[in-house]
LUMFIDO-738194 format. One line per 2 residues: number of its first residue (from 1); their letters; for each residue x, y, z of C-alpha. Coordinates in nm, 2 decimals. Each point is the difference from the previous one (the first is absolute). Layout:
! residues N
NUM> A> X,Y,Z | ...
***
This chain:
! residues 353
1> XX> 0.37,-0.88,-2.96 | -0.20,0.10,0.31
3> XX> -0.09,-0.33,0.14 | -0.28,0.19,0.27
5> XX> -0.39,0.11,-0.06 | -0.01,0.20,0.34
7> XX> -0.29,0.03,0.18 | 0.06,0.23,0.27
9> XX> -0.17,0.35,0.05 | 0.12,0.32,-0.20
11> XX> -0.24,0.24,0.12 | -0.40,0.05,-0.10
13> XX> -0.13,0.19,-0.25 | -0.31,0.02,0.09
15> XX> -0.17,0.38,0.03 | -0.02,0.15,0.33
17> XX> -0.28,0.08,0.22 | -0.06,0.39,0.12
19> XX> 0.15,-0.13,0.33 | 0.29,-0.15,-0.17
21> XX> 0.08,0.27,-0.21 | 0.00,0.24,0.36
23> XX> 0.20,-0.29,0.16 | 0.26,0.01,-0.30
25> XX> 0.02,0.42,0.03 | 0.19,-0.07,0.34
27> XX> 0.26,-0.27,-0.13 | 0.34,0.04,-0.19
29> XX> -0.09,-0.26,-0.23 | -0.31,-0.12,-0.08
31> XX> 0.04,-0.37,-0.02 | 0.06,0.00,0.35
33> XX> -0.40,-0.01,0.09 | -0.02,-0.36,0.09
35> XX> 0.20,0.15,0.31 | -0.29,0.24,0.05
37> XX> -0.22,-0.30,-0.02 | 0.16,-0.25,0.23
39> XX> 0.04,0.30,0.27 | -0.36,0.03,0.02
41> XX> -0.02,-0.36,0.03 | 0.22,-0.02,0.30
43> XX> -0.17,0.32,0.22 | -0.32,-0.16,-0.13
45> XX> 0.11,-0.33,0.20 | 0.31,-0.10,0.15
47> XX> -0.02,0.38,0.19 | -0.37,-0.04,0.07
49> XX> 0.05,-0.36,0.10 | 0.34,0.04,0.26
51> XX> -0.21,0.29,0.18 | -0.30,-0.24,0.05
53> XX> 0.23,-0.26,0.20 | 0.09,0.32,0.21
55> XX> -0.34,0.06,0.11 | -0.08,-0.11,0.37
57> XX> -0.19,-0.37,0.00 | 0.08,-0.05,-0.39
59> XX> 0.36,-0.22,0.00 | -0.01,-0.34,0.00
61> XX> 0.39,-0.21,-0.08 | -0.16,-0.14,-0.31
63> XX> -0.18,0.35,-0.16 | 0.39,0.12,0.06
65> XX> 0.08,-0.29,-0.16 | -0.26,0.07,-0.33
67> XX> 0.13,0.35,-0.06 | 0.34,-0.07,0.01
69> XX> -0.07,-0.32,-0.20 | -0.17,0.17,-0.29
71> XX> 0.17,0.30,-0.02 | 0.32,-0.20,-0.04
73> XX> -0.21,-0.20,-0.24 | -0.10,0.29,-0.21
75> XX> 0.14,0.30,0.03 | 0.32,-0.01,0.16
77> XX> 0.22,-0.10,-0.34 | -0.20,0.26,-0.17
79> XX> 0.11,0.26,0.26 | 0.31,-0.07,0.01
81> XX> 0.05,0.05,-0.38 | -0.17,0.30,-0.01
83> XX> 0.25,0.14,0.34 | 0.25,-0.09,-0.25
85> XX> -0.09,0.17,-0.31 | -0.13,0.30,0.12
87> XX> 0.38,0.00,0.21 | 0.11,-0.02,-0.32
89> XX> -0.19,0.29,-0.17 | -0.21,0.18,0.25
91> XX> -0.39,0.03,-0.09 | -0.10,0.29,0.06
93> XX> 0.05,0.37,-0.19 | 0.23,0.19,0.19
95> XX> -0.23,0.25,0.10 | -0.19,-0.29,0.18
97> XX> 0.32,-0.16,0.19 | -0.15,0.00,0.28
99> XX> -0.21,-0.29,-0.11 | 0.30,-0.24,-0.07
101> XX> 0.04,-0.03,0.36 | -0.32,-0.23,0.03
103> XX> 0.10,-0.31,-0.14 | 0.34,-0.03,0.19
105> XX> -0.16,0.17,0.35 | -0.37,-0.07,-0.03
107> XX> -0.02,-0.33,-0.14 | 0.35,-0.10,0.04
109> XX> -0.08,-0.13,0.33 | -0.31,-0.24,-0.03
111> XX> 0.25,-0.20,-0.21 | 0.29,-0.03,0.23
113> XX> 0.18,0.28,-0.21 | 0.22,0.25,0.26
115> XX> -0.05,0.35,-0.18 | 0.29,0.11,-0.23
117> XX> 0.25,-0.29,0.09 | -0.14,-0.19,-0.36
119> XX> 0.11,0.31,-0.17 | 0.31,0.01,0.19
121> XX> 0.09,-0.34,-0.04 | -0.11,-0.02,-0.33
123> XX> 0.10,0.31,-0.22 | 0.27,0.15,0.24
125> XX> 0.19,-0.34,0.05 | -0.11,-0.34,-0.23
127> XX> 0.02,0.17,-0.34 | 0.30,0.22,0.12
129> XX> 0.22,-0.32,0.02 | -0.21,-0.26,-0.23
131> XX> -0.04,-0.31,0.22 | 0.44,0.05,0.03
133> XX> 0.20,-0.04,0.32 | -0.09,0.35,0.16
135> XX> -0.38,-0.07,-0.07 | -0.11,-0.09,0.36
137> XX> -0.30,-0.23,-0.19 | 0.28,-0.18,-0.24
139> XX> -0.05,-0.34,-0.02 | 0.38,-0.08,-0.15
141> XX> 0.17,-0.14,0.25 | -0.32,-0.28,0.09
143> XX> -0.05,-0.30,-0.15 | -0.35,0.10,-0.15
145> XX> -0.16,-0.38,0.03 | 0.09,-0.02,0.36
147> XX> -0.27,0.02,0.26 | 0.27,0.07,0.27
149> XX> 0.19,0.25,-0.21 | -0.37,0.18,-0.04
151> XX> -0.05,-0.04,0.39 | 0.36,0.20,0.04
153> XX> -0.08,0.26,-0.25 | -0.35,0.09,0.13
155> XX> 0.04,-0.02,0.34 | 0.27,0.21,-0.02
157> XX> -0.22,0.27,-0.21 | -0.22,-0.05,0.28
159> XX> 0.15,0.10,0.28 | 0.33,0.20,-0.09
161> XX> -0.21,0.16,-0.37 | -0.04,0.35,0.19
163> XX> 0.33,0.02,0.17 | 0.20,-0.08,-0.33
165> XX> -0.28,0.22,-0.27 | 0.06,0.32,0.32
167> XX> 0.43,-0.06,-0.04 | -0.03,-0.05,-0.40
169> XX> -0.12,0.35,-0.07 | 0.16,0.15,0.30
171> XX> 0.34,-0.14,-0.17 | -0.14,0.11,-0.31
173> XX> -0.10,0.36,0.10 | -0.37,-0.03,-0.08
175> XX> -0.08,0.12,0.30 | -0.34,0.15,-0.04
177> XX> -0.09,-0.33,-0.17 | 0.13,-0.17,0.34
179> XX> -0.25,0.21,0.19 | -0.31,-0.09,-0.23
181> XX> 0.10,-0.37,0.11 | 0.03,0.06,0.33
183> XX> -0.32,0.24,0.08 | -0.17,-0.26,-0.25
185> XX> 0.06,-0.30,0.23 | 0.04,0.16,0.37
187> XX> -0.37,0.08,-0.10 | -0.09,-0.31,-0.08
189> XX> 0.10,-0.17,0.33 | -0.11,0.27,0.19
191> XX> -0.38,-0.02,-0.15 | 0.00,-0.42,-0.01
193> XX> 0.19,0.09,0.43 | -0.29,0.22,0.04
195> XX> -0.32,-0.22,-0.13 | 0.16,-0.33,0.16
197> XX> -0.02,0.15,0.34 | -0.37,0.07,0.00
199> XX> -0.13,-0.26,-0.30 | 0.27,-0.22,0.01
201> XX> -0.22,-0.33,-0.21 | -0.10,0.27,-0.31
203> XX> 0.33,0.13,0.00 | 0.18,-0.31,-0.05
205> XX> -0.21,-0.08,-0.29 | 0.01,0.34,-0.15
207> XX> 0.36,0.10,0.02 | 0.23,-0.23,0.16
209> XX> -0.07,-0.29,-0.18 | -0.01,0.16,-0.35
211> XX> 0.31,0.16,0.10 | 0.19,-0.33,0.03
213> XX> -0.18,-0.15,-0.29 | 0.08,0.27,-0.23
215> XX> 0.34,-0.02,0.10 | 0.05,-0.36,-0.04
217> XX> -0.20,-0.01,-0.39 | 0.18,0.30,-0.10
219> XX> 0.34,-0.18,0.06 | -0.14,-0.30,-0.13
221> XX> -0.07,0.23,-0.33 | 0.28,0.15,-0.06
223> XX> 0.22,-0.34,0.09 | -0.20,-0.17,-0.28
225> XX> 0.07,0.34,-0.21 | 0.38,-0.04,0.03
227> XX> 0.07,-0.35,0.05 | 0.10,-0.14,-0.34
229> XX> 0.34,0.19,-0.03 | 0.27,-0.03,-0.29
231> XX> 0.32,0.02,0.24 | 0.19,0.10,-0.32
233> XX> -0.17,0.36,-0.02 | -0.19,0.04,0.34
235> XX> -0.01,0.39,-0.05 | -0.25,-0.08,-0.35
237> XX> -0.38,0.02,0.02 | -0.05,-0.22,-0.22
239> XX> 0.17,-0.32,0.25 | -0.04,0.16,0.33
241> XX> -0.39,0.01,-0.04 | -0.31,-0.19,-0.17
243> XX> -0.28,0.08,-0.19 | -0.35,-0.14,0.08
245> XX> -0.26,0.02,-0.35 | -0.34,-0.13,-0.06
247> XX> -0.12,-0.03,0.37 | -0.26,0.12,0.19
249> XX> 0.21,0.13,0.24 | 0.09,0.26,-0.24
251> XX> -0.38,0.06,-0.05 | -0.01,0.06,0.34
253> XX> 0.28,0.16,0.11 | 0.12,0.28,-0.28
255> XX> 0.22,-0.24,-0.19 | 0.23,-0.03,0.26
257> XX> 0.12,-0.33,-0.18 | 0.21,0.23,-0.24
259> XX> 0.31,0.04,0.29 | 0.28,-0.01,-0.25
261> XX> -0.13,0.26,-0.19 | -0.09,0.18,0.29
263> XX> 0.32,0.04,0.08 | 0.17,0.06,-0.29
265> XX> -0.27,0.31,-0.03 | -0.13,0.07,0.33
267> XX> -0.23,0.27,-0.06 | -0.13,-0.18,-0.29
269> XX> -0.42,0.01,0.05 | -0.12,-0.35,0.09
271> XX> -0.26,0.03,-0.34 | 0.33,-0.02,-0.23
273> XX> 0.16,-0.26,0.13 | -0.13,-0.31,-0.21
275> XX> 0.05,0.24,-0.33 | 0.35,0.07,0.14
277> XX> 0.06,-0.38,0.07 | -0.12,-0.13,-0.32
279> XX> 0.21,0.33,-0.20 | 0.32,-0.12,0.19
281> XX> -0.03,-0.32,-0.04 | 0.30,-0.11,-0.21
283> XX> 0.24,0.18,0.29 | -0.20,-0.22,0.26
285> XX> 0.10,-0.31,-0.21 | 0.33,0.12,-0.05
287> XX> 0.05,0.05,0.33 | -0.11,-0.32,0.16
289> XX> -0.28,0.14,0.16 | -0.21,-0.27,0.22
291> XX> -0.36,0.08,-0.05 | -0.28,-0.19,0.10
293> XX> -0.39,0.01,-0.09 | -0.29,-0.12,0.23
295> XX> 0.19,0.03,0.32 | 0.03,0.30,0.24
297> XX> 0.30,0.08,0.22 | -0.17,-0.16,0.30
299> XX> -0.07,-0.35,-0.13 | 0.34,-0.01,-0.14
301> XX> 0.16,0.09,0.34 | -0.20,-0.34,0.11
303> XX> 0.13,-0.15,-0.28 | 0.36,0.06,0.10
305> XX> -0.05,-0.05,0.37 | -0.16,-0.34,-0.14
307> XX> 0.33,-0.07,-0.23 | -0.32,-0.08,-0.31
309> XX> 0.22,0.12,-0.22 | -0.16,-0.26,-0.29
311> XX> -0.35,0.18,0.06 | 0.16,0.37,-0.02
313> XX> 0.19,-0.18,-0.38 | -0.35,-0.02,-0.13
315> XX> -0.11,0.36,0.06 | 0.33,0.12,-0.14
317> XX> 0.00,0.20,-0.30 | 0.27,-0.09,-0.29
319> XX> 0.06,0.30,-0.15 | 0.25,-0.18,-0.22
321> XX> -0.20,-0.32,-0.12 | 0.27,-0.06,-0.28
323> XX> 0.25,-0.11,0.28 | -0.26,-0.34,0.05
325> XX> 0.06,0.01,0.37 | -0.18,-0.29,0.18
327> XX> -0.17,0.00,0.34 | 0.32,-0.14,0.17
329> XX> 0.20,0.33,-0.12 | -0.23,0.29,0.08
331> XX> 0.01,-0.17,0.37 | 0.37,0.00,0.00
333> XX> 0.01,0.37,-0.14 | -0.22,0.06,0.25
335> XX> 0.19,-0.19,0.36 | 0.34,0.19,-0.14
337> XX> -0.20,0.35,0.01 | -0.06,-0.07,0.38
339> XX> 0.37,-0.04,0.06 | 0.12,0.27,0.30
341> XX> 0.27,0.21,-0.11 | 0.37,-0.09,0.19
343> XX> 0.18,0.31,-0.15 | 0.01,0.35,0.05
345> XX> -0.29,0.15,-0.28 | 0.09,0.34,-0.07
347> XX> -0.25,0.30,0.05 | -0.23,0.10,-0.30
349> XX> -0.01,0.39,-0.10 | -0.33,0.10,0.17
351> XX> -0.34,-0.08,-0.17 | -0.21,0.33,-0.01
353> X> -0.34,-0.08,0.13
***
């Protein structure tokens, strides 16, 4: 019996406008307009509002401080998800490529987002080895409610990220992926190099801090994605990741909440995941799955880094009620997912993305 009403978005229905309808001409799939929409939004003001702090007399530490703090605030999750889905299946027709290019290189930027390395990162390494020992991102070896472990694992992203991603697909052979990276972020620190010489105050604001922020929530993400782990079959979807439902994070961000079924069908459009959920349901039970509702991957991170592992048991979904397990054994369940592996995991046959 399907123990869920789910609330989260499956796509409108509502007609389109003339515009809309010449928007939708241009795209490979016509569900993706809300990316139109919230592209608009951002060169209507996050772009407009960053060049305005460049203007001579205009920056003050705290206007800096305001457009960093609401774009964060509104639009940065958003654009993050829709980096990531259109990675996944580009938006635009191919005879319109060309267009694809300006949510990694034109907006990419205003939200701390190096051109290309998401999509390198991303498709051509995370779902190539599925959160396994080879994945650079892999939280496995971590103990996931461990605020030091954390510290290890995203410093280390920090700082050594580009070196390992450039040797991963040079071992690999995916060299002309390995350039996209690198041209992607050499460009990056040579624009934020450039602007911090002569407008170093905007340019803090605009890039470098969003660059480190990014950085820091996106690891916090995908942490929270991958930290409640079933040692005895690390390679499965269905252990290694978690699924998110009825939030308004996925209202916001392109039910991103869905990550096990993300995986387990990458390309799968972000519309159909809730259908897909609630039609797979039984393999999700079967399988253990840990899937939570209310919560989004980046209170749960606090949660761990908190150890409230009592207040994460009451957002946890039972997907097998008939097993009558109380409070006190959804929280163990939950502190023996968090375990670090101590043994060698073997590698998963590549996930096509």
């Amino acid at each position: 019996m399907n123990p869920l009403t789910i609330t989260d978005p499956q796509g409108s229905t509502a007609p389109l406008s003339r515009f809309e309808q010449a928007i939708v001409a241009l795209l490979n799939d016509p569900r993706d307009l809300p990316f139109i929409k919230l592209s608009l939004k951002i060169l209507l003001t996050t772009v407009p509002a960053a060049a305005l702090l460049y203007v001579p007399g205009v920056y003050r530490p705290w206007l800096g401080f305001a457009v960093f703090a609401l774009n964060s605030l509104f639009l940065l999750g958003p654009f993050i998800l829709m980096l990531h889905n259109t990675s996944h299946r580009p938006l635009f027709k191919r005879q319109y490529g060309i267009l694809n290019l300006v949510i990694p290189w034109a907006l990419g930027p205003f939200f701390g987002e190096t051109p290309e390395a998401y999509f390198a990162h991303h498709i051509g390494m995370h779902h190539a080895e599925g959160n396994l020992p080879d994945d650079l991102s892999s939280t496995l070896r971590f103990r996931r409610d461990s605020l030091f472990d954390f510290g290890r694992y995203f410093f280390r992203f920090f700082f050594a990220g580009l070196i390992e991603l450039t040797r991963y697909l040079w071992t690999r052979r995916r060299f002309k992926l390995m350039r996209r990276l690198l041209i992607g972020e050499l460009s990056f620190y040579a624009l934020a190099a450039g602007l911090a010489y002569v407008r170093p105050g905007p340019t803090l604001w605009v890039f470098i801090i969003p660059f480190c922020f990014t950085r820091f929530m996106m690891m916090a993400g995908n942490w929270a994605q991958h930290a409640f782990i079933d040692l005895a079959d690390p390679a499965s979807p269905y252990v290694n990741s978690i699924t998110c439902v009825n939030s308004s994070y996925n209202q916001k961000c392109f039910n991103d909440g869905y990550h096990i079924g993300h995986h387990v069908k990458p390309a799968m459009h972000w519309t159909e995941m809730p259908g897909d959920f609630l039609a797979n349901i039984d393999r999700y039970r079967s399988a253990g799955a840990v899937v939570f509702q209310k919560l989004d991957y980046f209170i749960i991170w606090a949660l761990l880094m908190s150890h409230q592992y009592g207040f994460l048991a009451k957002f946890f979904v039972d997907l097998d009620p008939a097993r009558g397990r109380t409070q006190d054994d959804i929280v163990a369940l939950l502190r023996s997912r968090t375990r670090p592996a101590t043994a060698q995991v073997e590698p998963v046959v590549a996930n096509a993305a």
